[in-house]
N, C-alpha and C positions, 0 to 999 in steps of 0.2 A: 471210546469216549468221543461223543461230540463234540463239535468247536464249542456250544453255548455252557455244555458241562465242563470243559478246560476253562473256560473266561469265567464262568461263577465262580469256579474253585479258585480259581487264583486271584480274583477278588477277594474272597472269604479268606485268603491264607494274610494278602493284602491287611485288611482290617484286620485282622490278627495280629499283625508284626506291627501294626498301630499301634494297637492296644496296648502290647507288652511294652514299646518303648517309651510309653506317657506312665506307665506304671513304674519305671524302671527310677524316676527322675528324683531328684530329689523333695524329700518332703519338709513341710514348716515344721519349724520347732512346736512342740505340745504345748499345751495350752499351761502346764505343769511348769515347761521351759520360761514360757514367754512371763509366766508371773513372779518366777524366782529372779530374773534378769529385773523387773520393774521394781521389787520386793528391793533390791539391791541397789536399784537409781533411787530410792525414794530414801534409803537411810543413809547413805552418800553424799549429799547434795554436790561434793566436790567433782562426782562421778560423771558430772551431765554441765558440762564446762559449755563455753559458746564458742564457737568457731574465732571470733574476734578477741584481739588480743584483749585482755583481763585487768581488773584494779589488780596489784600484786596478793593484796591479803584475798582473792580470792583463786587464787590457785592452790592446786592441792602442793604440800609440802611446804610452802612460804613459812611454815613455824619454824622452820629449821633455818631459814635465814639462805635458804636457797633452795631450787627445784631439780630432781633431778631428771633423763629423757624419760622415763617413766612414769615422774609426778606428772610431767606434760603431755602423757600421750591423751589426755579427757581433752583438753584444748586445741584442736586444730591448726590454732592460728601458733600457737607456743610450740607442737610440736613439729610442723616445717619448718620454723625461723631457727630452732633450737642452737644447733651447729651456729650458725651467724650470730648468735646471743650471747653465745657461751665465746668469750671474747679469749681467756686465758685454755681455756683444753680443757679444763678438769673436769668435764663430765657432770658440771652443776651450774646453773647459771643464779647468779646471786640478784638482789634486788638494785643492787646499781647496774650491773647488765642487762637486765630485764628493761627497766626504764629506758635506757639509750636505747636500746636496741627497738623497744616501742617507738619513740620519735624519731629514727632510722629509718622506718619500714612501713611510713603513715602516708 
């Protein structure tokens, strides 16, 4: 085998092991995915919270007269502060913790 037949081929083997690894990568959710995730922000509205902390009635869970890290994980801004919110432990931060804890963190 020639040197220019070694250097093609191992080009060609080259673009090859390209190929396989852009193939290998992962792919977008189908398009089936991305409509049932939308389908689900859209009959939710609690579901698509804003990063900044919230009036209390509009967080998810506030019917119950408290949220727990779970209601908060839509909100951003509620579920990093949570821990700091939740003043007594119990794993719910109520609407008098929520408010302090908003003029706390302003």
């Amino acid at each position: 085998m020639t040197f220019a037949q070694t250097a093609s081929l191992s080009l060609s083997l080259m673009a090859a092991m390209g190929l396989v690894a852009t193939s290998v990568a992962q792919t977008p959710p189908t398009s089936d995915q991305a409509r049932e995730e939308m389908s689900q922000q859209k009959t939710d509205p609690l579901a698509t919270q804003s990063s900044a902390g919230e009036d209390w009635t509009m967080l998810k869970g506030h019917e119950k007269g408290y949220v727990t890290k779970q209601d908060a994980l839509p909100n951003s801004w509620l579920a990093l502060n949570f821990m700091a919110c939740d003043e007594d432990r119990n794993d719910q931060v109520s609407e008098a913790e929520y408010t302090k804890c908003q003029k706390a963190h302003q």
